[in-house]
N, C-alpha and C positions, 0 to 999 in steps of 0.2 A: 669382213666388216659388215657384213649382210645382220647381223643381230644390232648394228648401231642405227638402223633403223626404225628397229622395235624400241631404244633404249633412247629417243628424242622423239618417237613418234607412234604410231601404228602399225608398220611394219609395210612391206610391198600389196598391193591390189591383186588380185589374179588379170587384170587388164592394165595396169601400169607396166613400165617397164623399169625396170632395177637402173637410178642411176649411175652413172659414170663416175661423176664425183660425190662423194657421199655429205662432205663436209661441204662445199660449194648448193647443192641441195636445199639441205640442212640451215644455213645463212641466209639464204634468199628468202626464205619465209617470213622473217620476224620484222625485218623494216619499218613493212607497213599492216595496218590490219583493214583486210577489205571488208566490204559489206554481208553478213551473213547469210551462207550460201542458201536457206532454208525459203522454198520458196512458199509456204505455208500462210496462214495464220501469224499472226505475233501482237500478242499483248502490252503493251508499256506497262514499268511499274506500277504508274498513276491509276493507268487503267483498273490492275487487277488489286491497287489498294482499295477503289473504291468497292471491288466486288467483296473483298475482307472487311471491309467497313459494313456492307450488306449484312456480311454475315453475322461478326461481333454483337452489331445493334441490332438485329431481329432476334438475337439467341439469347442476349441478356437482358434486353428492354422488350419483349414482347411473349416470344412462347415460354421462355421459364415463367416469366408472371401468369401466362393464361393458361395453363398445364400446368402447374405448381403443386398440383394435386391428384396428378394423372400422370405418373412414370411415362405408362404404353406410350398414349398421345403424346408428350412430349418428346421420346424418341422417335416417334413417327414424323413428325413436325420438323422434328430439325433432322432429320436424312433428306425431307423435301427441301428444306435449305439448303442444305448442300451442295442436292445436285440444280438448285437455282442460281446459288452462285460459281458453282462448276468446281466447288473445293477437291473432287477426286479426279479431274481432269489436268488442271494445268501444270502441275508437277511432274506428269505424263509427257508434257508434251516439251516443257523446258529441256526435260531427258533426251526428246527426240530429236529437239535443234540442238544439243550438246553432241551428240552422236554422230548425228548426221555431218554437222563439224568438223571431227576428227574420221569421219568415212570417207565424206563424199568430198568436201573441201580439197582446193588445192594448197594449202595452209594447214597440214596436218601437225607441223612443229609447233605453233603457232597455237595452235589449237590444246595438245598437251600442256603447253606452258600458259594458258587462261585456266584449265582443270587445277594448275600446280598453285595458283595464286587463288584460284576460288577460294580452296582449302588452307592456305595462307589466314586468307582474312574471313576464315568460317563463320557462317552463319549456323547455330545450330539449330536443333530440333526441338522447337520453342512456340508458342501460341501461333501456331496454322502458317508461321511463316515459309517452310517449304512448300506449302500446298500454293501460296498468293504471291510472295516476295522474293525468294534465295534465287529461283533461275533467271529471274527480268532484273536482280540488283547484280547479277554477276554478269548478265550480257550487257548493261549499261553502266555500268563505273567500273567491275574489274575488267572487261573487256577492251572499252576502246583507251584504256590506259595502256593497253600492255606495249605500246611505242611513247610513251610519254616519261615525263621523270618517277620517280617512285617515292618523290615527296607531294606530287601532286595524288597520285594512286592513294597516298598512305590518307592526305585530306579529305581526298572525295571519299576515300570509305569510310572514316570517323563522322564525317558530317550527313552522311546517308542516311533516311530514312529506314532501313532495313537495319543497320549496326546500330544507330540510336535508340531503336525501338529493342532490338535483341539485348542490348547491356544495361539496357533499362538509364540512361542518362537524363530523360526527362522528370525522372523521380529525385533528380541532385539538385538539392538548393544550398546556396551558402549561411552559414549561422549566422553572419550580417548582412546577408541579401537585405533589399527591401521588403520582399517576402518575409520573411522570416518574425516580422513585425507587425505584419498584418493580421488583422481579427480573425479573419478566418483557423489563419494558424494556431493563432491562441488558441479557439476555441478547439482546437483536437487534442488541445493539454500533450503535445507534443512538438518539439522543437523543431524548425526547419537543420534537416542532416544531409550530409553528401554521400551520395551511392558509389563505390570508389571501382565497381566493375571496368566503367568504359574505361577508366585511366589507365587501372591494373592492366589491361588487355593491350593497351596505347603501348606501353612500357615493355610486358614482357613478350606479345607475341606477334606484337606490329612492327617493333623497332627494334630499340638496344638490346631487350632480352636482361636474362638474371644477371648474366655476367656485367653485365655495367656496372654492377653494383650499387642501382638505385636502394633508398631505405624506403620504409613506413611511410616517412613525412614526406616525402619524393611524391608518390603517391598519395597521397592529402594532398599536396600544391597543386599538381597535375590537374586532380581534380576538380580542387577548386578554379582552378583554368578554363573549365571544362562547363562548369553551371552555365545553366543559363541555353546553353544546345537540347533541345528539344524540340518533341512535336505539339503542334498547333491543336491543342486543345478545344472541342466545343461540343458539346452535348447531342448535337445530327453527327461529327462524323468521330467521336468520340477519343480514342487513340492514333486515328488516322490520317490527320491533318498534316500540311507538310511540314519540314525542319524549318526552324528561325531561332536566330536568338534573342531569347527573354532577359532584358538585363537587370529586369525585376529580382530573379533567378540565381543573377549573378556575385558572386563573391568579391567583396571591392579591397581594394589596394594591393599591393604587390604582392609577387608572389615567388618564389625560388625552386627550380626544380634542376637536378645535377649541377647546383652549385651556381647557376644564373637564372639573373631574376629577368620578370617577367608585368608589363605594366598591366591595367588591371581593363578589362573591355573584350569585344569580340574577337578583334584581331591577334589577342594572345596567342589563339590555339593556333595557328598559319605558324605564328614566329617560334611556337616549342617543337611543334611538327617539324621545320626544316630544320633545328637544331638535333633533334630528336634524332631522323632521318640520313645528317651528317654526322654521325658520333659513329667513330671507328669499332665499335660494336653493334652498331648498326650492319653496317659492309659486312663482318666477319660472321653474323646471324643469319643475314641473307644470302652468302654463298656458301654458309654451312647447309641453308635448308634447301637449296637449290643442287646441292651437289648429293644430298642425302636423299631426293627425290630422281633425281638423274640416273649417280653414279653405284653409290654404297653406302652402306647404313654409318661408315664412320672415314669420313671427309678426313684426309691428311693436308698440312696446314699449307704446303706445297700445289695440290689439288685446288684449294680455295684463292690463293694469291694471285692469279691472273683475275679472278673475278671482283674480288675486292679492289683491285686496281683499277679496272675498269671502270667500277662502279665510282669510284674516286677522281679517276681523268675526266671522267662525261656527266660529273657532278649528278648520278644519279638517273642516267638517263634509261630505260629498260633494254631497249633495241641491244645497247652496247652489253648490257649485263647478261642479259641474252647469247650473244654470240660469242662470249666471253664463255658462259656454260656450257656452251655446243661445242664450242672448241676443248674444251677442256675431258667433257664426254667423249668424243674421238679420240683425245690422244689417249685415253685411258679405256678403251673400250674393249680389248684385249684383255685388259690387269684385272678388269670388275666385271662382277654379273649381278646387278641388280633384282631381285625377286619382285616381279610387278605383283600391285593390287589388286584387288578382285577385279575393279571397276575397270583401270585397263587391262587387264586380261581379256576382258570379255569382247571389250571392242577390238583389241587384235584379231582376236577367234570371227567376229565378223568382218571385218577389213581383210583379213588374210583369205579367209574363205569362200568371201563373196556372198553372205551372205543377202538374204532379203532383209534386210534391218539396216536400220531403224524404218519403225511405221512411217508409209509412205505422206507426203501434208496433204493430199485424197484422200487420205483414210482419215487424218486428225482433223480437216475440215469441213466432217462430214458433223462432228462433235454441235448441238448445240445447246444452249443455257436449260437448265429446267430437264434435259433427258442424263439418263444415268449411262454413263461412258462405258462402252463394249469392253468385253474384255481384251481383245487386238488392244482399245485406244488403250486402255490402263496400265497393258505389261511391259512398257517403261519399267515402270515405279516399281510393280511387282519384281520384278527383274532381277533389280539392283540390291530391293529387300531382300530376297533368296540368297544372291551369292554371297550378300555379308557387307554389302558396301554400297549405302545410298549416298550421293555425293553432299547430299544436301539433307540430310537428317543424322549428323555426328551427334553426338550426347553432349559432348564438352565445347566448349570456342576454340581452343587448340585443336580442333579438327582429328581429319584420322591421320592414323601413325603414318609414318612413312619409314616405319622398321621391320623388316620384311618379318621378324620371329614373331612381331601382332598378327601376321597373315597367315600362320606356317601351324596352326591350329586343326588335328585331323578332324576336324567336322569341318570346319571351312576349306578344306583341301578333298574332302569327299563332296562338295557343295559343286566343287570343278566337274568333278567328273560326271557329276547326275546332269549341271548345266552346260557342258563339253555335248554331252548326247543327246540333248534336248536341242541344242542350236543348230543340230543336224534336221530336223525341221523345216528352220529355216533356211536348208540349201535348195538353189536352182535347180528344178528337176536332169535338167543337162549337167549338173557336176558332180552325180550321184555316180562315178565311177574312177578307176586306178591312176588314168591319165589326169584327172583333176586334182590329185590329191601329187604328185609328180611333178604336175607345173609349181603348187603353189609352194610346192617343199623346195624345188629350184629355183624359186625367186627369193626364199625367207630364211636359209640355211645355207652354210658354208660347208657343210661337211651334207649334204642332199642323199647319196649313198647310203649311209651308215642311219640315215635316217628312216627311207625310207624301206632299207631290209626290216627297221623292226617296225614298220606298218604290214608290210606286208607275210607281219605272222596272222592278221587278220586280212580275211577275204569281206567280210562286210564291210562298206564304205563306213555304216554307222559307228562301226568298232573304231572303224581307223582316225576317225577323226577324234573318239573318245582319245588314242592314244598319244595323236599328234598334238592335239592342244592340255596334254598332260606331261609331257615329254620333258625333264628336267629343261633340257634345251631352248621351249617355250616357254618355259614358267619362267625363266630367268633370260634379262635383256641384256 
């Protein structure tokens, strides 16, 4: 059972000890979510919107006008912005309390399952939002939801500042808003239209998914549901202001989405959400995508039924959906082997080996405004770029795959073995030997033997660790 450790969490410590019960464990994590073990630095969203607010309005309203004729100077100019408002630092550092997280925390299940829901409700790689927004909007709404219901998780992310601004919803007006009527409008000889991203996204990757079988106009209604959620517009803090709703914005009278209608006001979106949220395609998307991130790339309907259930008795509540997928991962932890992602892979290879990593909050708090971040503070970010998997710079909203044959790519699988021997590095100078590599293979493998004969066709430590965190065994939880 020693690999169902790996396959709900990071795997045993070199100074933990392997528990007793594995499933018992396992349970006792997700209750509750404590306070972030990071004893560091920490930024609030608001915080570091305002430092994105710095950035946008001196980059658009000030040096491209005053260099606008001077390339050089203007790329000089705004590199100094950058590291003023710390744009190449704080995504470093989001990395580092994510890490740190799932290393040092006593809440390592816990910890996987906020990574499983970040990428859930992705933020992609979008106007400087990694760098300001994706790791403060993921430790402040997907986080301390993850014991809450998943109608409230599904609210607070649609209503966020970080998803509002990503799907572009403050660009959706209704064709009978009030707006839509006003001179202004006019005068752009174009019609006030609705942006149908946030809804499309509401529908297929939030909630029900295709299989519900919403249409077209499903999405029109949605959306028009939806006007009026935006950010607070004004010329100092430009696209940065916080969410409200504009009922200026808003699209009036009823409106019908999966076949119930809906009154017409702010309160709409609350009342589609929890219908949205309760639609037995709802349940069966969500213990699909939970059991395809857990267990295997193809959930049998058997597999998913105790989770859907759960999700059903406890109307939604996570804690339960939770233990419902942890139990479900044990019983089947034998039958499947999971291929992990870059991203977990790597923090295994540190958690398993004891690594010095993640950067210590002594070294991140050493960081300040206006100086250009070491390369220690930056290789987070670099890191994650290398191996093929930044958590928080996906291309698409639908996030990264969670099908191991996206991972199973021989450059991304040569990417292992360069960064397998690289992270040798960062070992303890005391664990630079046979006996270290012994303990940590009998705390993290069932068959420890057979493991360790084929380490020690290498005598380098450096090899041996190339081989152990290449080892089909490891690659797969």
């Amino acid at each position: 059972m020693k690999s169902f450790f790996r396959k709900v969490a990071f795997g045993i410590g070199l100074n933990e000890e392997v528990p007793s019960d594995p499933l018992s464990w396992a349970l006792n994590q997700v209750s509750d979510v404590p306070k972030l073990s990071w004893t560091g630095r920490l930024n609030s969203e608001k915080e570091l919107r305002l430092l994105y607010r710095e950035w946008v309005y001196n980059d658009r309203k000030v040096i491209r006008k005053k260099y606008k004729d001077n390339k050089t100077l203007y790329k000089t100019h705004r590199d100094l912005l950058r590291h003023k408002t710390g744009q190449k630092f704080w995504e470093s550092l989001e990395i580092t309390v994510r890490h740190n997280e799932a290393i040092n925390s006593q809440s390592p299940v816990l910890a996987k399952l906020w990574m499983f829901w970040g990428n859930f409700f992705t933020i992609s790689d979008k106007d400087f939002l990694p760098q300001y927004s994706t790791g403060p909007y993921q430790r402040e709404i997907i986080r301390p939801n993850l014991n809450q219901t998943f109608e409230k998780m599904v609210y607070e992310v649609t209503t966020s500042w970080a998803m509002i601004h990503h799907l572009d919803n403050s660009e959706s007006a209704g064709p009978k808003s009030v707006t839509a009527f006003q001179d202004w409008i006019k005068k752009k000889k174009e019609p006030a239209t609705i942006n149908e991203n946030h809804a499309r996204e509401l529908l297929e990757l939030h909630t029900v998914s295709p299989e519900a079988g919403y249409t077209q106009e499903d999405i029109i209604q949605l959306a028009y549901i939806m006007t009026g959620w935006q950010r607070r517009w004004s010329k100092k803090h430009l696209e940065t202001g916080d969410i409200w709703f504009n009922s200026e914005y808003h699209q009036p009278g009823k409106k019908k989405v999966l076949g119930k209608e809906y009154k017409k006001g702010k309160k709409a979106l609350a009342a589609v959400i929890k219908d949205l949220v309760n639609h037995p395609n709802c349940r069966d998307f969500v213990a699909e995508r939970l059991c395809r991130y857990l267990i295997t790339d193809e959930p049998t309907k058997e597999m998913k039924q105790p989770i859907i259930d759960a999700f059903k008795k406890s109307d939604g509540h996570l804690t339960e959906i939770h233990k419902a997928a942890i139990k479900v991962a044990f019983d089947n932890n034998d039958k499947y082997k999971k291929f992990q992602n870059p991203e977990n892979w790597f923090v295994q290879v540190a958690k398993i080996s004891d690594l010095q990593w993640p950067p210590s909050p002594t070294l991140m708090d050493l960081y300040e405004l206006g100086n250009k971040p070491t390369r220690s503070q930056r290789y987070p970010e670099w890191l994650l770029k290398r191996i093929g998997h930044h958590p928080y710079k996906a291309k698409q909203p639908n996030g990264w795959s969670d099908i191991s044959n996206d991972w199973l790519s021989p450059e991304l699988l040569i990417r292992r073995l360069v960064y397998a021997k690289e992270s040798y590095l960062f070992n303890k100078p005391e664990n630079n030997n046979n006996d270290f590599y012994n303990k940590i293979v009998q705390k993290n493998f069932d068959n420890p033997e057979k493991i360790m004969k084929y380490l020690n066709k290498k005598n380098n430590p450096s090899d041996k660790q190339v081989l152990l965190f290449n080892h089909p065994e490891f690659l797969k939880a």
